[in-house]
N, C-alpha and C positions, 0 to 999 in steps of 0.2 A: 586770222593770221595777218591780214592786211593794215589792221590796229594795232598789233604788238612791236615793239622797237624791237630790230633784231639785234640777236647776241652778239659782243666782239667774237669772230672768227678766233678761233685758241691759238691758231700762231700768227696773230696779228702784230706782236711784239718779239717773241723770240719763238726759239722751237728747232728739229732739225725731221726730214721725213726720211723716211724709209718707205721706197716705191712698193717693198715687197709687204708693208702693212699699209690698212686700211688707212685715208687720209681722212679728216674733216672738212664736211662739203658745207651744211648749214643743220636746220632744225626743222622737227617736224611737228606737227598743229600744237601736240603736249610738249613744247620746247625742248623736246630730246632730240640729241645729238645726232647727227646721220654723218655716217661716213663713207668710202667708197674706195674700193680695193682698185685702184688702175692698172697693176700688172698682171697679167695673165687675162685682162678685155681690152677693148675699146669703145669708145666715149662715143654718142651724138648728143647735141643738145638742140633743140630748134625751139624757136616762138616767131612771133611776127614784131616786125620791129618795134623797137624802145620798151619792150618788155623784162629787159634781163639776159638776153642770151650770152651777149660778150662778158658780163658781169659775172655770169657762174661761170664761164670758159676759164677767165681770170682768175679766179678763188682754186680752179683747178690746175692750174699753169703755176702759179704763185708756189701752191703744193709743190709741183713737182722743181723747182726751182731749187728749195731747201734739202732737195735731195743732190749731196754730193757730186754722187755718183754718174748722175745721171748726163744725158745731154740732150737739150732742147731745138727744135727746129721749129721755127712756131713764122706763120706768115697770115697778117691777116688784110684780106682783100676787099677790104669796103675804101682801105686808104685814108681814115680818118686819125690812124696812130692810134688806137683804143689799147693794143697791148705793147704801144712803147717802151712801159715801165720795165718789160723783159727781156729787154733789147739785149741790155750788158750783159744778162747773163744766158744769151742764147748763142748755140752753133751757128746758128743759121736767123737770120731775119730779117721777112721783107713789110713792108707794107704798099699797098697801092691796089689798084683794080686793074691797071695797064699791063700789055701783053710782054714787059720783062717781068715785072712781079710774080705775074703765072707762071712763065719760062724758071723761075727760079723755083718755084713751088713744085714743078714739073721735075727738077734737075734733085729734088732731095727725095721725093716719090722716088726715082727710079732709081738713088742711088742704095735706098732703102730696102728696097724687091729685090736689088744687086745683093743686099748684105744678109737677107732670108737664106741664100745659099751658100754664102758664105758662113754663116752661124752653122745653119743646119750642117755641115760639114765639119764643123769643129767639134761638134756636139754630139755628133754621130763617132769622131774617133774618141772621145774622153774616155776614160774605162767606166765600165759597169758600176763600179760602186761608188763613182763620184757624181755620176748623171744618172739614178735609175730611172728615172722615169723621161728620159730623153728630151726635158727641158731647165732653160735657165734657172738659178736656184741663187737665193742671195749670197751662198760661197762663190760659185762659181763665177757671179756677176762682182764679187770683190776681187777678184783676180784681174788687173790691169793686164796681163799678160794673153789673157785668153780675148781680150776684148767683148765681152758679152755684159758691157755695163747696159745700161737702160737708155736706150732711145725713146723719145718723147716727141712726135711731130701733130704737130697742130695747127688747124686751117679752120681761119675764120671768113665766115660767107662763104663755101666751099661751093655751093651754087656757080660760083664765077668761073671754078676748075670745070666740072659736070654739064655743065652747060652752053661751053666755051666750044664755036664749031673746031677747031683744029685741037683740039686737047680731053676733048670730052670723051673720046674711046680709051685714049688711053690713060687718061686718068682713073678710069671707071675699072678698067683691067689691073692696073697695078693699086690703086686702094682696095679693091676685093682680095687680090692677091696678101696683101698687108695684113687685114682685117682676117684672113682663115690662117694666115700662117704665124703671124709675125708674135700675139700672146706667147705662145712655147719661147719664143728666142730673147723675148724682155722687150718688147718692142708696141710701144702703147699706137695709137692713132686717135686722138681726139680732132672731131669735124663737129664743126656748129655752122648752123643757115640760120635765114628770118625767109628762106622760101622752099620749105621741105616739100615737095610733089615730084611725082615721078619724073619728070624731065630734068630735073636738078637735083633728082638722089637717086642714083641709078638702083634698081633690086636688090643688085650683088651686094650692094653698099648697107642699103639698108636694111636688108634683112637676116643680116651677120652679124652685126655691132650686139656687142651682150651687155652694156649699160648706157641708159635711155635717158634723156632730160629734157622734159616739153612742159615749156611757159606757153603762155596764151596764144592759139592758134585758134583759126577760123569757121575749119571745116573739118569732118570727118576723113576725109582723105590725106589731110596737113595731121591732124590727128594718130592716125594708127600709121604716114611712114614714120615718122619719129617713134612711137609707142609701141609699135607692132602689130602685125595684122591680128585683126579684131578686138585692140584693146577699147576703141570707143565701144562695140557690141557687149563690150565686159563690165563696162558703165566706168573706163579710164578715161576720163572725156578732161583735156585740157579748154576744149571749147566753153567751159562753162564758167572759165577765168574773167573776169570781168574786167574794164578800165582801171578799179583801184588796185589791184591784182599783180602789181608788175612785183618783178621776184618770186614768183609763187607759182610751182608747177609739180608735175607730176615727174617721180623719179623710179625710174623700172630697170631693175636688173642687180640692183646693190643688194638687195635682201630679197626675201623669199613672197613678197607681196610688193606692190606698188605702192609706193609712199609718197 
């Protein structure tokens, strides 16, 4: 794979997405297409630096962009501007590693857990036959009036949130909260590190997320938090990525195998 020129992205030129179908993510060894349903989960991606991680966050962000409907909150905290390009078309966005950036990143988490209750109470009064199964639905989410369009928040290096002494409880509280709840209400969470280990991905966090995306990590333990416990014992080993290797990782949770 590391020899093959990858394909133009299909909406590299034009296109328009619907969060409620499956988007185009990249291609797999036999250059078939892989795509990836972002509503109703949420996203992690991890590698170790300069391997790709912001790059597929991007391709995922970009997606979600050409949707409408949607609204983005995207803050990324390394401070180098890596998804500047999303600026104009974000609700919300910061960049920096400094303790306003976080403060900001902080203020759209909790206004986010705010609006889980919010949803879930509007959802709960809909009648029966518009809501059976008691979540968002792309009618219901074309309805301006009910407000249940698709929230899209996304934190890159989220290490810096997790690990951050004054913010790290409760960031870990209201992302977990996000991550079990927020799927049903249309409500995505994409989070990417280059330092997945328990100190900087709390359990909650990552052992909820149901679509997986790990470039080249080091160890077993950087391994299965991104991939899942015990995907290295299952021979899912991103560790076996090598220097030429960058773009190129292990994608778990979009289909019924690991790809």
């Amino acid at each position: 794979m590391n020899q093959t020129k990858p394909k133009p992205w299909p909406l590299t030129t034009h296109g328009e997405v619907d969060l409620f179908k499956p988007v185009p993510f990249g291609t797999d060894q036999r250059g078939r297409s892989v795509s990836v349903l972002l509503m109703f989960s949420n996203v992690l991606i991890g590698a170790m630096p300069r391997f790709g991680k912001t790059f597929a966050l991007r391709v995922l962000l970009l997606a979600c962009a050409l949707d409408p409907t949607a609204q983005l909150r995207i803050f990324e905290l390394k401070g180098t501007g890596d998804l500047s390009p999303m600026e104009g078309c974000a609700h919300r966005y910061a960049s920096g590693a400094d303790d306003t950036t976080l403060e900001q990143a902080m203020e759209s988490l909790r206004e986010i857990y705010t609006e889980l209750d919010t949803r879930a109470k509007r959802i709960r009064e809909l009648p029966r036959e518009l809501c059976p199964e008691n979540k968002v639905t792309p009618q219901l989410s074309a309805r301006r009036d009910l407000g249940l369009f698709p929230i899209v928040l996304a934190v890159d290096e989220c290490q810096e949130l997790f690990s951050h002494p004054d913010f790290k409880d409760e960031a870990d509280r209201l992302a977990t909260g996000i991550i079990k709840r927020g799927p049903a209400m249309g409500i995505i969470l994409i989070l990417a590190t280059q330092r997945p280990d328990a100190k900087s991905l709390p359990t909650g966090v990552s052992a909820n997320v149901g679509t997986r995306f790990c470039l080249r990590v080091m160890g077993q333990t950087e391994n299965d938090m991104v991939l899942g416990t015990s995907a290295y014992k299952n021979g899912i080993r991103a560790i076996t990525f090598t220097q030429k290797d960058k773009g190129i990782g292990y994608l778990v949770g979009a289909g019924d195998e690991a790809q």
